[in-house]
SENU-942052 format. One record per residue: residue number from 0; x, y, z of N, C-alpha, C in turn; residue in three letters. Coordinates in nm, 4 decimals, padded with zeros to 6 digits. Atoms other than C-alpha are relative to their C-alpha. Layout:
! SENU-942052
{pt NUM {X Y Z} {X Y Z} {X Y Z} "ala"} ...
END
This chain:
! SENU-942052
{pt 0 {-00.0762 00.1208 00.0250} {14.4431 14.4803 08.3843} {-00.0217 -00.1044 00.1075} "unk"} {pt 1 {00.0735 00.1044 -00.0771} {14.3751 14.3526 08.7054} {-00.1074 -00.0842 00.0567} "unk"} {pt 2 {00.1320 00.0522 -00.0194} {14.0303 14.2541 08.6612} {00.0200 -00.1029 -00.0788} "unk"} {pt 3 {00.0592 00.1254 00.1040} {14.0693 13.9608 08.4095} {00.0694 -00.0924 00.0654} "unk"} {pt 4 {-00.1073 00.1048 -00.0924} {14.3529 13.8178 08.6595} {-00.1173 -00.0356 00.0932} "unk"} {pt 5 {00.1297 00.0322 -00.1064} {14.0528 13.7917 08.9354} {-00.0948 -00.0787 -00.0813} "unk"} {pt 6 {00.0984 00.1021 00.0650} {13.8126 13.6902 08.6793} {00.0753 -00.1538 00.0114} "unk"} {pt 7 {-00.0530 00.1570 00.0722} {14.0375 13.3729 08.5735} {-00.0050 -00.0524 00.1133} "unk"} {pt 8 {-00.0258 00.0616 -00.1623} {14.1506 13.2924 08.9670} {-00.1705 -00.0700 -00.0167} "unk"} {pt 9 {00.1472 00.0057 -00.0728} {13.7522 13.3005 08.9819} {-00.0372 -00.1673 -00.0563} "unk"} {pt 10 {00.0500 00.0997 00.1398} {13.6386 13.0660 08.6526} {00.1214 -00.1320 00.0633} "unk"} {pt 11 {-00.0592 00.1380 -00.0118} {13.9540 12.8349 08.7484} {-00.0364 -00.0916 00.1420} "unk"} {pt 12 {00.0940 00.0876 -00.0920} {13.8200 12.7944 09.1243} {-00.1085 -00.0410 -00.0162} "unk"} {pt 13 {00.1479 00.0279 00.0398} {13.4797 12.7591 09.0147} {00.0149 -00.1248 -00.0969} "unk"} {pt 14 {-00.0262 00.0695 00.0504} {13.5809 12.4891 08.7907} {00.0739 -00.1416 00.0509} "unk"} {pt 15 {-00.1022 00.1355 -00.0631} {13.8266 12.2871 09.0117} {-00.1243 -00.0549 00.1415} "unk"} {pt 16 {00.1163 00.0098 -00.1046} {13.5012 12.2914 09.3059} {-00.0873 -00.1236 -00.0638} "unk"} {pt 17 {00.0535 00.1422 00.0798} {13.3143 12.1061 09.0193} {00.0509 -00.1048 -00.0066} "unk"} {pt 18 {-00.1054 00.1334 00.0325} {13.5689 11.8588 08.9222} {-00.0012 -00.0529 00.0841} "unk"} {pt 19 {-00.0213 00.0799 -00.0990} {13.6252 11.8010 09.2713} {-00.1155 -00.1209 00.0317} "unk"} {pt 20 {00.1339 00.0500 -00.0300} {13.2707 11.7004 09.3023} {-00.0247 -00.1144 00.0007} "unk"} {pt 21 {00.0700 00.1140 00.1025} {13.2474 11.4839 09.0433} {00.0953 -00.1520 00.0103} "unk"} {pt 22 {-00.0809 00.1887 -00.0591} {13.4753 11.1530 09.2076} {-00.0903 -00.0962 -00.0060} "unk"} {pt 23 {00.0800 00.1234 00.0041} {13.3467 10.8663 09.1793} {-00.0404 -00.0388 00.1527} "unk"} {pt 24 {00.0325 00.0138 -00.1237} {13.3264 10.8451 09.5683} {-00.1404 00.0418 00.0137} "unk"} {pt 25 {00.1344 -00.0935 00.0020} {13.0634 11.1340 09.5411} {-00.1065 -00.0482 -00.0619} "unk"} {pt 26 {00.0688 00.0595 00.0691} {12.8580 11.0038 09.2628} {-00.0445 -00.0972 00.0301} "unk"} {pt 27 {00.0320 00.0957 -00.0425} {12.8791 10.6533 09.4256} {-00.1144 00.0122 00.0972} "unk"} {pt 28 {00.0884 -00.0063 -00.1187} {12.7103 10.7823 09.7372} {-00.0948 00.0624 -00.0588} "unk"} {pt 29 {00.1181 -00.0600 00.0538} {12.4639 10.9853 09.5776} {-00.0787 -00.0969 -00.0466} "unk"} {pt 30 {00.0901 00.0762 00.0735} {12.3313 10.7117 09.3424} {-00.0507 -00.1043 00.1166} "unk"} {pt 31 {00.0109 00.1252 -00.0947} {12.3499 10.4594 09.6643} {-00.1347 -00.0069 00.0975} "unk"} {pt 32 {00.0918 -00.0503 -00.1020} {12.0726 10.7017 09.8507} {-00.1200 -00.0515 -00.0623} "unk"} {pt 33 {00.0997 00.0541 00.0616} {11.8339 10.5253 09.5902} {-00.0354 -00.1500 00.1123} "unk"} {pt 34 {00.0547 00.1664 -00.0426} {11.8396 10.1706 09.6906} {-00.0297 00.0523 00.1758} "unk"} {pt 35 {00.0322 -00.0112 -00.1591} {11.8767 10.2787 10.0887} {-00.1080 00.0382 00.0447} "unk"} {pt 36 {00.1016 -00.0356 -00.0468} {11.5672 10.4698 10.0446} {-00.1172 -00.1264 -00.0711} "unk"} {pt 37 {00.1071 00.0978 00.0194} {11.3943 10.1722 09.8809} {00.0199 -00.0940 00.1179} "unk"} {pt 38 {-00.0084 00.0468 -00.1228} {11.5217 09.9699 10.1596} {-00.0959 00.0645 00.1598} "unk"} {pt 39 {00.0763 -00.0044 -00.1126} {11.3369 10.1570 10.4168} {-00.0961 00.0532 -00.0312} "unk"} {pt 40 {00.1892 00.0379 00.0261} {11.0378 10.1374 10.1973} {-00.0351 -00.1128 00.0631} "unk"} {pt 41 {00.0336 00.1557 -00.0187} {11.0571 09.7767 10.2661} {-00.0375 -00.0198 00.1316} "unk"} {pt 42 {00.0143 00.0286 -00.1407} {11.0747 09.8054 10.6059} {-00.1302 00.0986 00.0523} "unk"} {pt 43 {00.1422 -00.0544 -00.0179} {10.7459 10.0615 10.6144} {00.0550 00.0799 00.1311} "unk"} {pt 44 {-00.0794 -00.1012 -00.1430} {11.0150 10.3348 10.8128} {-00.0183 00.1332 -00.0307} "unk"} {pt 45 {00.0641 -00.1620 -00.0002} {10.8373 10.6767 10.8151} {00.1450 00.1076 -00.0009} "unk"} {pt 46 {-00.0858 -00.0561 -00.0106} {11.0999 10.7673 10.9835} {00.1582 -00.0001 -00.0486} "unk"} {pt 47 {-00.1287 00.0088 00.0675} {11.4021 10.6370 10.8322} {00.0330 00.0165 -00.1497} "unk"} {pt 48 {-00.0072 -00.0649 00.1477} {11.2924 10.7578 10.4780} {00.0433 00.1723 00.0018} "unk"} {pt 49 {-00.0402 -00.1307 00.0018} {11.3139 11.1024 10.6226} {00.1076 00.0144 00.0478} "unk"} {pt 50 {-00.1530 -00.0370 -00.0495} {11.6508 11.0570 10.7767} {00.0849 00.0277 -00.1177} "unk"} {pt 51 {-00.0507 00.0287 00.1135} {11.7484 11.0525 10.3943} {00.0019 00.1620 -00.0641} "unk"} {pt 52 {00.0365 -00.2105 -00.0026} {11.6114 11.4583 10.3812} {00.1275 00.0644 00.0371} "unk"} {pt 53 {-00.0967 -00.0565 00.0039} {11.8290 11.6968 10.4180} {-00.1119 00.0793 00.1598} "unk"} {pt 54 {00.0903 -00.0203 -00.0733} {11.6972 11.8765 10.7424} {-00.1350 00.1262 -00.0457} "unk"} {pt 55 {00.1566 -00.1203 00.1004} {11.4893 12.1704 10.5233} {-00.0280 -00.0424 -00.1010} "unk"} {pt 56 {-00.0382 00.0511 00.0648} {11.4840 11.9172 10.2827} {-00.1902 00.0325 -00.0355} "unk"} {pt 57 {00.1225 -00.0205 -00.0041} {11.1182 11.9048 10.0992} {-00.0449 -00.1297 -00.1372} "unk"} {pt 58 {00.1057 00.0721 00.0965} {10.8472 11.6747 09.8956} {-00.0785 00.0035 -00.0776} "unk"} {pt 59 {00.1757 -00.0111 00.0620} {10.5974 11.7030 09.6565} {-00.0012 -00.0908 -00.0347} "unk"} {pt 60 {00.0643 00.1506 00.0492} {10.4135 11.3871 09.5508} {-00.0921 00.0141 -00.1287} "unk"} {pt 61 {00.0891 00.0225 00.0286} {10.2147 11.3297 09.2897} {-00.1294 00.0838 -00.0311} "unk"} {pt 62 {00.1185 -00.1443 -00.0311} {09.9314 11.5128 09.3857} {00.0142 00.1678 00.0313} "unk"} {pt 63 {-00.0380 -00.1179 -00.0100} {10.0747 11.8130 09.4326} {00.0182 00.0324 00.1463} "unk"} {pt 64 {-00.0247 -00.0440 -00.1725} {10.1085 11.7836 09.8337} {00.0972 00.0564 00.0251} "unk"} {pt 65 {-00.1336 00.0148 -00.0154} {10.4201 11.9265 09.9420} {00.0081 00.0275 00.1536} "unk"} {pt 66 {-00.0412 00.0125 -00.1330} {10.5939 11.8470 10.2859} {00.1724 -00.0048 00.0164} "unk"} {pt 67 {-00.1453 -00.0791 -00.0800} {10.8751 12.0322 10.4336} {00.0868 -00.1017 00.1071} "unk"} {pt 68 {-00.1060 00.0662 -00.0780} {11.1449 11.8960 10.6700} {-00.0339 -00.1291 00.0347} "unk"} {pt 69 {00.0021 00.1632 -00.0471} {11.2279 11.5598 10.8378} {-00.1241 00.0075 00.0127} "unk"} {pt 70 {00.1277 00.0654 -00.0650} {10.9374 11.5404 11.0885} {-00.1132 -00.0246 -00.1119} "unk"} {pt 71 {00.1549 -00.0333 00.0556} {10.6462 11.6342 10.8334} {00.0187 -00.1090 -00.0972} "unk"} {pt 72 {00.0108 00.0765 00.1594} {10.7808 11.4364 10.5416} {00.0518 -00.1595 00.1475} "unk"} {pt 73 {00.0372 00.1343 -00.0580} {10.8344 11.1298 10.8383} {-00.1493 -00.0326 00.0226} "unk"} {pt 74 {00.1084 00.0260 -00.0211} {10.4991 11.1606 10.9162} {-00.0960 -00.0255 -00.1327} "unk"} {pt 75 {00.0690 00.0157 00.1680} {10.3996 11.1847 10.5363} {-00.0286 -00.1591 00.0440} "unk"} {pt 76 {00.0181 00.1266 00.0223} {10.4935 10.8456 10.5085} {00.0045 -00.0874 00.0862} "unk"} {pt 77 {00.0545 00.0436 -00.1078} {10.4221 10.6912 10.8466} {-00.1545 00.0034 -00.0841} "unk"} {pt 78 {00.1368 -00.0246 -00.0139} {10.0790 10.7822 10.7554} {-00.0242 -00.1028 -00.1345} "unk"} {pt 79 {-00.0418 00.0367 00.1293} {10.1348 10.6249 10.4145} {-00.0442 -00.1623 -00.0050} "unk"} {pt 80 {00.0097 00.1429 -00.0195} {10.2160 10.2848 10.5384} {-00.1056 -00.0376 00.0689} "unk"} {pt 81 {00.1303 00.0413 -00.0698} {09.9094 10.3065 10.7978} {-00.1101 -00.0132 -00.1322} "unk"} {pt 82 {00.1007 -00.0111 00.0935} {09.6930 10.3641 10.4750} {00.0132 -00.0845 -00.1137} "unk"} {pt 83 {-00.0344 00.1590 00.1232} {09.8025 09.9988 10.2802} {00.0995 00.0423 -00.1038} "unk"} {pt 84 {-00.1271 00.0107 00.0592} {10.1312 10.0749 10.1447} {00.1148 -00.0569 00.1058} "unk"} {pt 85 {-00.1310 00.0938 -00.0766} {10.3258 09.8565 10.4400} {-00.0572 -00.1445 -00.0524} "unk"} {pt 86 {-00.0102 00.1575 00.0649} {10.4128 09.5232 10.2869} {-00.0006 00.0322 -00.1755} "unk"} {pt 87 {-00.0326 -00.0024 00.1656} {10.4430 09.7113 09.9300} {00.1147 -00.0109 -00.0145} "unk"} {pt 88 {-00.1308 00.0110 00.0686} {10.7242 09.6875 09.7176} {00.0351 00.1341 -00.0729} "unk"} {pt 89 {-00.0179 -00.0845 00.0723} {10.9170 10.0121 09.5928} {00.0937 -00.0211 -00.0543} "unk"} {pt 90 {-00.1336 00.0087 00.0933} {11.1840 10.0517 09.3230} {-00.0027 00.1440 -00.0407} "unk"} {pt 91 {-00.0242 -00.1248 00.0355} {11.3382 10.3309 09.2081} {00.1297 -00.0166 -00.0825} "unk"} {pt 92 {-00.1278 00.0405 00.0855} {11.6759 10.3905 08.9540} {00.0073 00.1697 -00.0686} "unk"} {pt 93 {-00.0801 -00.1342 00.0610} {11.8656 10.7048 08.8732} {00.0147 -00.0352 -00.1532} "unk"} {pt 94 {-00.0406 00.0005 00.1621} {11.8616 10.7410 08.4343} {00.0937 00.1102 00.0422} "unk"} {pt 95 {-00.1439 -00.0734 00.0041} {12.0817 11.0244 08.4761} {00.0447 00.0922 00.0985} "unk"} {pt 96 {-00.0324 -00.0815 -00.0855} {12.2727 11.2625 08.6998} {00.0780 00.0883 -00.0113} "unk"} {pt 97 {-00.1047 -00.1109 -00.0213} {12.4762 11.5506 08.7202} {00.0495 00.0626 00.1009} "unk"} {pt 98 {-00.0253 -00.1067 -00.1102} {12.6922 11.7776 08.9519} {-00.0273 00.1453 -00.0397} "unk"} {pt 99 {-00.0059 -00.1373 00.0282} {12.6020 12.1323 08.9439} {00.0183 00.0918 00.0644} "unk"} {pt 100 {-00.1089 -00.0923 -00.1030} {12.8288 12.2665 09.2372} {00.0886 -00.1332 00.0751} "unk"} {pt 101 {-00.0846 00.0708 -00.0945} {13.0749 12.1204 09.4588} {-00.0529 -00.0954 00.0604} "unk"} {pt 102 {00.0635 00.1081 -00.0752} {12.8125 11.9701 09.6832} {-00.1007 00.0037 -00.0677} "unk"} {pt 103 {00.1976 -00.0246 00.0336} {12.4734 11.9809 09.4900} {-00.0002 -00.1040 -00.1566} "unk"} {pt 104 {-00.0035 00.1225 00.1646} {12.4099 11.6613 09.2168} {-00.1893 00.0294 -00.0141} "unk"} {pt 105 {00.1001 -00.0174 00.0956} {12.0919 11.6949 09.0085} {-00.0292 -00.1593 -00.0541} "unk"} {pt 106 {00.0554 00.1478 00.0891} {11.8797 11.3726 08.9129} {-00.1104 -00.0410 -00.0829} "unk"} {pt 107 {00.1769 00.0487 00.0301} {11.5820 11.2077 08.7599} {00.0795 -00.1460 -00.0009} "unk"} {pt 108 {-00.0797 00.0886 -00.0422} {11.5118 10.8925 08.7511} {-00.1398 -00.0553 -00.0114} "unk"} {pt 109 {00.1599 00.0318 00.0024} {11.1659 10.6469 08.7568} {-00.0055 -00.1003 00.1312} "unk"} {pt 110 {00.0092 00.0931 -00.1049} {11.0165 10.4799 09.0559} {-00.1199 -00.0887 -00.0042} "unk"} {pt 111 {00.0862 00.0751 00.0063} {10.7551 10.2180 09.1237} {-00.0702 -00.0546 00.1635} "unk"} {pt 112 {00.0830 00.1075 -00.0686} {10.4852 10.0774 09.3642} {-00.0566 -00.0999 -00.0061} "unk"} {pt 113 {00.1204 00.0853 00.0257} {10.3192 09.7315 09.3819} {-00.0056 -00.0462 00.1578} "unk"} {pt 114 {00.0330 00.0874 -00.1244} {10.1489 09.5391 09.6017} {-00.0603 00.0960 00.1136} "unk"} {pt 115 {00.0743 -00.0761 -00.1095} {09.9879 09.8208 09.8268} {-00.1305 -00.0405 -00.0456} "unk"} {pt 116 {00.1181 00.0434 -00.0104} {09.6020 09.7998 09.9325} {-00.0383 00.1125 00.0014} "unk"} {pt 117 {00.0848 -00.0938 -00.0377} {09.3291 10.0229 09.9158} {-00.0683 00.0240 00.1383} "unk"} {pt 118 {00.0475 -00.0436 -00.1360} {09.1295 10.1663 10.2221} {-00.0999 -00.1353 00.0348} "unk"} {pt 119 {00.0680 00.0652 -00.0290} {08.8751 09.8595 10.1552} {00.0944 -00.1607 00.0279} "unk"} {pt 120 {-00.1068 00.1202 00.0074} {09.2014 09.6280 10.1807} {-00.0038 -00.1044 -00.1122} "unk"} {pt 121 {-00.0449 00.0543 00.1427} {09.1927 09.5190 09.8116} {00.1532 00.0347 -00.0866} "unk"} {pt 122 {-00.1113 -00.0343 00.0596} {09.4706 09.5053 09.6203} {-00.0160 00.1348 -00.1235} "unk"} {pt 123 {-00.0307 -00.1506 00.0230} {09.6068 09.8745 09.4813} {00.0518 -00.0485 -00.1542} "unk"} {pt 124 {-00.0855 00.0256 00.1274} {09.7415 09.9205 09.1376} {00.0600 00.0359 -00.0285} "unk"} {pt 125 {-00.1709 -00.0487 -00.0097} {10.0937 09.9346 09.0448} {-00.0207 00.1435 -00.0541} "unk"} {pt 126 {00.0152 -00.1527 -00.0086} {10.1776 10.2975 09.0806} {00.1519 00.0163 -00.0930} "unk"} {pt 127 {-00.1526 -00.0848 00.0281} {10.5042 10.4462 08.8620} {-00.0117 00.1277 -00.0357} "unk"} {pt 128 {-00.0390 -00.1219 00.0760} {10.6556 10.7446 08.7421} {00.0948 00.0508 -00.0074} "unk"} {pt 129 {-00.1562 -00.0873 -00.0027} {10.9486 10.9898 08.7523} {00.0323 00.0726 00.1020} "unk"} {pt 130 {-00.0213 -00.1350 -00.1093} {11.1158 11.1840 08.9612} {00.1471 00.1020 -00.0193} "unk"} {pt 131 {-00.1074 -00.0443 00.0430} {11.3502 11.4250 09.0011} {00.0804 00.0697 00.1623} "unk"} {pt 132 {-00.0873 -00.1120 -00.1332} {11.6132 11.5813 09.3119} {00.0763 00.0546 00.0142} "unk"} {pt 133 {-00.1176 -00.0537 00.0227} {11.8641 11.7315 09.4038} {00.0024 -00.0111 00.1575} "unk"} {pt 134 {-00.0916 00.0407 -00.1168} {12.1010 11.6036 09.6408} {00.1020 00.1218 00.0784} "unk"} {pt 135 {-00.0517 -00.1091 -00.1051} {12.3183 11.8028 09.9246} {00.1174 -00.0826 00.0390} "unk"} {pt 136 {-00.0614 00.0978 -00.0929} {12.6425 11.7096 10.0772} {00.0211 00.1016 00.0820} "unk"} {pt 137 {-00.0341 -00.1305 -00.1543} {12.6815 11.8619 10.4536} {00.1019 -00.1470 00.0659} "unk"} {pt 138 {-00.0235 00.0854 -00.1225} {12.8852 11.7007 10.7148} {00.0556 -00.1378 -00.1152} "unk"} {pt 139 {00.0128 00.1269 00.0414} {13.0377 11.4481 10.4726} {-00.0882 -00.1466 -00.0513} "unk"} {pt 140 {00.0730 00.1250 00.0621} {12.7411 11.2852 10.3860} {-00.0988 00.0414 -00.0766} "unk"} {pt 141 {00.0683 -00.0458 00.1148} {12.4811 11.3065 10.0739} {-00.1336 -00.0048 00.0680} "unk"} {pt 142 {00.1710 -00.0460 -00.0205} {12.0872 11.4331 10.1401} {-00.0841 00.0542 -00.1157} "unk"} {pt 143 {00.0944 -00.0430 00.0720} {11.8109 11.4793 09.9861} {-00.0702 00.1535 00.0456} "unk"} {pt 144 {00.0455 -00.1614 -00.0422} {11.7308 11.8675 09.9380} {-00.1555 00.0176 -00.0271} "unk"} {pt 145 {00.0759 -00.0802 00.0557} {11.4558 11.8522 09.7280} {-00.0322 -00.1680 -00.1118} "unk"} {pt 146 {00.0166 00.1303 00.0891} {11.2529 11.5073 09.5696} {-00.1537 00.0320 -00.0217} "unk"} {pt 147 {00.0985 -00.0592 00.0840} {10.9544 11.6116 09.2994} {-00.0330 -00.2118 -00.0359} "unk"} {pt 148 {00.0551 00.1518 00.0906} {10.7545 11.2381 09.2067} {-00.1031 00.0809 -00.0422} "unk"} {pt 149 {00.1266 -00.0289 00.0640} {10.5031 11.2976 08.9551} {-00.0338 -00.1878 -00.0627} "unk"} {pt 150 {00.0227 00.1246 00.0498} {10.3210 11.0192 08.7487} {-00.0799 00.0143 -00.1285} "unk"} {pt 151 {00.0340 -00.0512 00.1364} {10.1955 11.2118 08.4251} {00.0907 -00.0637 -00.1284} "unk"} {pt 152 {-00.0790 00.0879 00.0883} {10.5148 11.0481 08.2722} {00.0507 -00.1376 00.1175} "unk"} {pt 153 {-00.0254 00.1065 -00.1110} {10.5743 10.6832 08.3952} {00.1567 -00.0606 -00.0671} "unk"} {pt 154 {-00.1194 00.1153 00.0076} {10.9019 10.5935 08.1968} {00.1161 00.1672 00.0004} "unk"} {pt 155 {-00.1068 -00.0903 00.0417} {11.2152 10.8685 08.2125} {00.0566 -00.0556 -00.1616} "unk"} {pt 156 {-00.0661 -00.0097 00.1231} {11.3153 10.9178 07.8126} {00.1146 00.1122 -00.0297} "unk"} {pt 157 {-00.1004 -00.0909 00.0736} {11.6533 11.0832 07.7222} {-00.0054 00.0275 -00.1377} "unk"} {pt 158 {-00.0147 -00.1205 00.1497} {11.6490 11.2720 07.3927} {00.1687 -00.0670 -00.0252} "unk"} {pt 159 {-00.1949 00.0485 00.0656} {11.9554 11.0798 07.1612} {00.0353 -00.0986 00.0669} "unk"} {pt 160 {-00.0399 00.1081 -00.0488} {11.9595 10.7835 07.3226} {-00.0891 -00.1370 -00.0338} "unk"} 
END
């Protein structure tokens, strides 16, 4: 008899953890880590894109590279902007999101490059695609655990919409 009393305690904390999650405070800051990290595209900040990581936080690009914590994924894109993407333009925009724990939101979402140069310093060609992460909150504040860009699909489509 006393196992379905534990179960419920369980299912109703596990339920009120979510809810809590899901404030509009939370959500606000999560979606906000978009523009801040296009903002220090603009500014061509290696390092202040990875302050946006979570500290085991990780990357894959595109190409299939993937780079682990702050430093590596600052230096990613340090290296990035040395190679004619400082003075580009990025955009990016959450289509949808979810919570799927207390602290952990789930996204996609499509981003964009223009205006970068090639190695011969010609103009590059606009780059988009999708992406997808999943956010962290520690310490009161939201991180990036985990950000997948590909470019096989360049527009995010919801199904029923």
């Amino acid at each position: 008899m006393r196992k379905p009393v534990v179960t419920s305690i369980f299912c109703i904390a596990l339920v009120i953890g979510v809810v809590q999650a899901q404030t509009p405070g939370d959500e606000a800051q999560v979606r906000q880590l978009i523009p801040e990290f296009v903002s220090a595209w603009a500014r061509a900040d290696g390092p202040g894109l990875a302050s946006f990581f979570a500290p085991d936080g990780d990357l894959i690009i595109p190409s299939g590279q993937v780079f682990s914590g702050r430093e590596t994924i600052g230096n990613f894109y340090s290296s990035v902007f040395a190679r004619g993407y400082k003075g580009s333009a990025g955009s990016g925009e959450i289509v949808r999101m979810r919570f799927v724990g207390a602290e952990v939101a789930l996204g996609d979402g499509n981003w964009s490059i223009i205006g970068a140069t090639n190695q011969a310093g010609m103009p590059a060609p606009p780059e988009h695609g999708v992406f997808t992460f999943v956010a962290v909150k520690a310490n009161g504040r939201w991180y990036i655990s985990a950000l997948r860009e590909q470019t096989s699909a360049t527009s995010l489509q919801v199904a029923g919409q």
